[in-house]
C-alpha positions as protocol buffer text, in pm:
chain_id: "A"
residue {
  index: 1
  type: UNK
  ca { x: 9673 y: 9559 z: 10509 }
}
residue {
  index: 2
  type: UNK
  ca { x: 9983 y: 9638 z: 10307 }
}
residue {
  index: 3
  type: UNK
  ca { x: 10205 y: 9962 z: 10278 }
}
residue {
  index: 4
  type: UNK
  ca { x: 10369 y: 9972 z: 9943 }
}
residue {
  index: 5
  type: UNK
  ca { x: 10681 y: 10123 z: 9937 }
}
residue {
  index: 6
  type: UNK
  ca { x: 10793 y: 10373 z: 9601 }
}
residue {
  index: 7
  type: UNK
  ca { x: 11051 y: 10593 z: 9505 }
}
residue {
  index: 8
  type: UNK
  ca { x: 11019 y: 10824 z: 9223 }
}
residue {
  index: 9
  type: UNK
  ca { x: 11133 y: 11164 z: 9068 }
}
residue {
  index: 10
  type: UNK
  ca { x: 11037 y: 11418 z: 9315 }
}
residue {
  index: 11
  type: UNK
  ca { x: 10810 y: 11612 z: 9011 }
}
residue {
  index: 12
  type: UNK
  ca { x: 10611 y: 11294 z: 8993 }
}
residue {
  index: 13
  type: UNK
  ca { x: 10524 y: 11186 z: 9316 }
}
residue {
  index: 14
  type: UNK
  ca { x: 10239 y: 11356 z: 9373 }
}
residue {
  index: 15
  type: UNK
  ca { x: 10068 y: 11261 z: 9048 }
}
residue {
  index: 16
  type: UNK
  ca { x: 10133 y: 10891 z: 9086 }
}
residue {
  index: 17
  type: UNK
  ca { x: 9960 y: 10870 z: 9456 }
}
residue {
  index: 18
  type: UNK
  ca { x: 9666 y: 11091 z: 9320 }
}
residue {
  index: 19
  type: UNK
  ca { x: 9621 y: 10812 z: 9030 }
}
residue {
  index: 20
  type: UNK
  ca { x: 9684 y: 10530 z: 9299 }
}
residue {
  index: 21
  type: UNK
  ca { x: 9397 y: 10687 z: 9508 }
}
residue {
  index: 22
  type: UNK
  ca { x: 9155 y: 10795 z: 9250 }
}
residue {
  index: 23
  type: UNK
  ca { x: 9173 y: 10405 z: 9133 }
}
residue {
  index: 24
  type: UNK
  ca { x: 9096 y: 10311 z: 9459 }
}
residue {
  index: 25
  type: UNK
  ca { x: 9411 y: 10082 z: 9443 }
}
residue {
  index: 26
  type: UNK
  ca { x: 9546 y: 10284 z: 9752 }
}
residue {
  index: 27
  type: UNK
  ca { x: 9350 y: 10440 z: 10049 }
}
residue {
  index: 28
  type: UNK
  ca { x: 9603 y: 10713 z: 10132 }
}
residue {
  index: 29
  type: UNK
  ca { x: 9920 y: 10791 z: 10008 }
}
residue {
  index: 30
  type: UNK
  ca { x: 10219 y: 11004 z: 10172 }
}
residue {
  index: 31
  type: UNK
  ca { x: 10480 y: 11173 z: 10009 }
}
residue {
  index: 32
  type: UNK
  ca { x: 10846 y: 11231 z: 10135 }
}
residue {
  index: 33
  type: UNK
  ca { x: 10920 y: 11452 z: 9945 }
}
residue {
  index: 34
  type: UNK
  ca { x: 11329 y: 11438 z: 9919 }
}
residue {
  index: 35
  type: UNK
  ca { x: 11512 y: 11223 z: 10012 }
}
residue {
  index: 36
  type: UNK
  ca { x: 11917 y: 11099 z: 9890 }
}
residue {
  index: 37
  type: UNK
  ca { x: 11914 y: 10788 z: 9697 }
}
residue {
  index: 38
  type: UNK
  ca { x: 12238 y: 10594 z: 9636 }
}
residue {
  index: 39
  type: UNK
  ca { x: 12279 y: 10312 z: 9476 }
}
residue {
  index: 40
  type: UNK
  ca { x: 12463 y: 10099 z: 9219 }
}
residue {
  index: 41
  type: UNK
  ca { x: 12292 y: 10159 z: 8874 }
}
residue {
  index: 42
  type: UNK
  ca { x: 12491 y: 10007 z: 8520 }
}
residue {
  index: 43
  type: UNK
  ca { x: 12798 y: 9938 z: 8685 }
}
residue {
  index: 44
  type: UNK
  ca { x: 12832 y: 10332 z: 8842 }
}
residue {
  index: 45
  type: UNK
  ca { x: 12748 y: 10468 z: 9162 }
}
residue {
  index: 46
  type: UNK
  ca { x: 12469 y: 10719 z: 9154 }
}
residue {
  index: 47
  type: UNK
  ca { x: 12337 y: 10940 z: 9361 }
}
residue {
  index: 48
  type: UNK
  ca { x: 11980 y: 11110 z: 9263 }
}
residue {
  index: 49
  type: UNK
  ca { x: 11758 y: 11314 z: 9466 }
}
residue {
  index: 50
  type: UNK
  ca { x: 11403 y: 11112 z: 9478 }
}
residue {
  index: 51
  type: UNK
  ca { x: 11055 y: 11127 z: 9663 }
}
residue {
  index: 52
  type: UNK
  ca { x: 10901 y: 10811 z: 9860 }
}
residue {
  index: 53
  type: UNK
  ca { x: 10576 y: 10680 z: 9853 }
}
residue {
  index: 54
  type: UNK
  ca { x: 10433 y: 10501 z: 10123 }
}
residue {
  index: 55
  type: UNK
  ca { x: 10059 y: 10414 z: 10004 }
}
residue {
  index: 56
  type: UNK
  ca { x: 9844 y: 10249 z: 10212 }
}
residue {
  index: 57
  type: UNK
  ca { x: 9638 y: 9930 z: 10048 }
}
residue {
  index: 58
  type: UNK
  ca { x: 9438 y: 9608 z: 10143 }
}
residue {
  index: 59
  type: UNK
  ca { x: 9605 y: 9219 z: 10079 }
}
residue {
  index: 60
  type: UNK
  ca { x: 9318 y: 9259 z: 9842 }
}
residue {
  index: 61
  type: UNK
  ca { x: 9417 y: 9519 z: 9644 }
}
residue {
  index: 62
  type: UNK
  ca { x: 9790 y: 9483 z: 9703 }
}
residue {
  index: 63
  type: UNK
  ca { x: 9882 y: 9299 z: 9329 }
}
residue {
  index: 64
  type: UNK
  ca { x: 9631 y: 9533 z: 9132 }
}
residue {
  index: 65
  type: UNK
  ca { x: 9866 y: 9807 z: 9276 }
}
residue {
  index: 66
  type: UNK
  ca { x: 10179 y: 9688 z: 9209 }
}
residue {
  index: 67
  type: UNK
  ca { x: 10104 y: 9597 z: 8863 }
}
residue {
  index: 68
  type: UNK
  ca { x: 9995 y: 9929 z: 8820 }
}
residue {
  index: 69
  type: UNK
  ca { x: 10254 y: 10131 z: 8954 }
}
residue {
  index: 70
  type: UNK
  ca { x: 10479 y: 9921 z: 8717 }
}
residue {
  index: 71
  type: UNK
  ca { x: 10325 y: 10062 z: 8420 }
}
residue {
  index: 72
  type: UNK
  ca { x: 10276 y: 10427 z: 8507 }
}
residue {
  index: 73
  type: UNK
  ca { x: 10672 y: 10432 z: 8641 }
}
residue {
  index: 74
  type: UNK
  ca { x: 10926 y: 10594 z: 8464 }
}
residue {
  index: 75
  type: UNK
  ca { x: 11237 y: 10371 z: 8591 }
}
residue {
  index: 76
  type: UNK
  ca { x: 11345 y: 10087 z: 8393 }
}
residue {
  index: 77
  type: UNK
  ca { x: 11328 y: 9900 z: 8778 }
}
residue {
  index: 78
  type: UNK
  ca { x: 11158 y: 10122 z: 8984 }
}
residue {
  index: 79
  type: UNK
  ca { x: 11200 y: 10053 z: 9394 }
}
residue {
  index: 80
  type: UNK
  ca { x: 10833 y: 9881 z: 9455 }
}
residue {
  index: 81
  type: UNK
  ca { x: 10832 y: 9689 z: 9810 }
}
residue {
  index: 82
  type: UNK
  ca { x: 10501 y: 9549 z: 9950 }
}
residue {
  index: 83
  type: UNK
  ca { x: 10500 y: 9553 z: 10334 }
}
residue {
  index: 84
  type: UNK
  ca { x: 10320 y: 9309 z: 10534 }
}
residue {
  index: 85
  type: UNK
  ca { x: 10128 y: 9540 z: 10827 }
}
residue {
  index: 86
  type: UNK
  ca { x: 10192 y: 9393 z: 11179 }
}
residue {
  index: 87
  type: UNK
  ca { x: 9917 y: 9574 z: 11363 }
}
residue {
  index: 88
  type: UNK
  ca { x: 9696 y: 9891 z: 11299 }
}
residue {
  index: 89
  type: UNK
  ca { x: 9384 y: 10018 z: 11476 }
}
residue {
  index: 90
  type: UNK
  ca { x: 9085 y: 9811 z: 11398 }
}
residue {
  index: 91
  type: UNK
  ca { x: 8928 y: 10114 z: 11280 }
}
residue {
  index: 92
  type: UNK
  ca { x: 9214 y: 10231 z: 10988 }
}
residue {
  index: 93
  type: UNK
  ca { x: 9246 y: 9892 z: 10851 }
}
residue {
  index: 94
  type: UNK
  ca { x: 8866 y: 9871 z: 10764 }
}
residue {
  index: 95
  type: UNK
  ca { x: 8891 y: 10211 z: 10613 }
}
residue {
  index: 96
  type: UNK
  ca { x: 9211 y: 10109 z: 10406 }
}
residue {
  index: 97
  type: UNK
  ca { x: 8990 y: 9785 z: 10285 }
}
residue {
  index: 98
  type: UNK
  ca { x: 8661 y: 9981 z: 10202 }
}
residue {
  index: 99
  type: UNK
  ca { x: 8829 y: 10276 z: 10044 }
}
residue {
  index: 100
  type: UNK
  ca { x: 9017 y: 9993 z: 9815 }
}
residue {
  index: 101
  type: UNK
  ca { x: 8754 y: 9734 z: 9790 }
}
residue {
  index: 102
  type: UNK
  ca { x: 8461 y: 9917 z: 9649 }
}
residue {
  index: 103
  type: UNK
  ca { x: 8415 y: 10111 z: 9352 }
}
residue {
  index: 104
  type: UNK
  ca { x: 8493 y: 10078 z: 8983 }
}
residue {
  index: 105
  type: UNK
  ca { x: 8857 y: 10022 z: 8934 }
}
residue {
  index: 106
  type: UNK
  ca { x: 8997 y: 10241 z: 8595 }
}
């Protein structure tokens, strides 16, 4: 299992993880809703209020997401980190692969 790690414009958050779930490319998605970003952006320091994903996904499906993510983000490099899952219940992670693993992929 893999948790993908996004940040985004709070206003389009929740869109993206309902696009990521209804493609079956993530099993569940949760939003943080605000958060502080700063970073170094074109030579300036920025500061921007964003949203995090964290979207749940099987090795699988892990790519497929990415990929996808990349083209429905608005950021010219948006903040997409795959995270190898230690440990999880035996139970979640076969949920995570069947709700990712099955079903016609748009």
């Amino acid at each position: 299992m893999r948790v993908i790690y996004v940040s985004c414009r709070p206003d389009d958050a929740a869109a993206l993880a309902e696009r990521l779930v209804t493609e079956r490319l993530a099993a569940c998605a949760s939003i943080l809703p605000r958060i502080e970003s700063v970073y170094r952006w074109e030579e300036e320091v920025q500061r921007e209020a964003e949203a995090v994903l964290l979207l749940e996904t099987s090795d699988a499906s892990a790519e497929a997401a990415i990929a996808r993510i990349e083209t429905l983000h608005d950021y010219d490099v948006p903040k997409i980190v795959a995270l190898d899952v230690a440990a999880s219940t035996p139970a979640y992670a076969a949920w995570v692969d069947a709700e990712t693993e099955r079903g016609e992929r748009t």
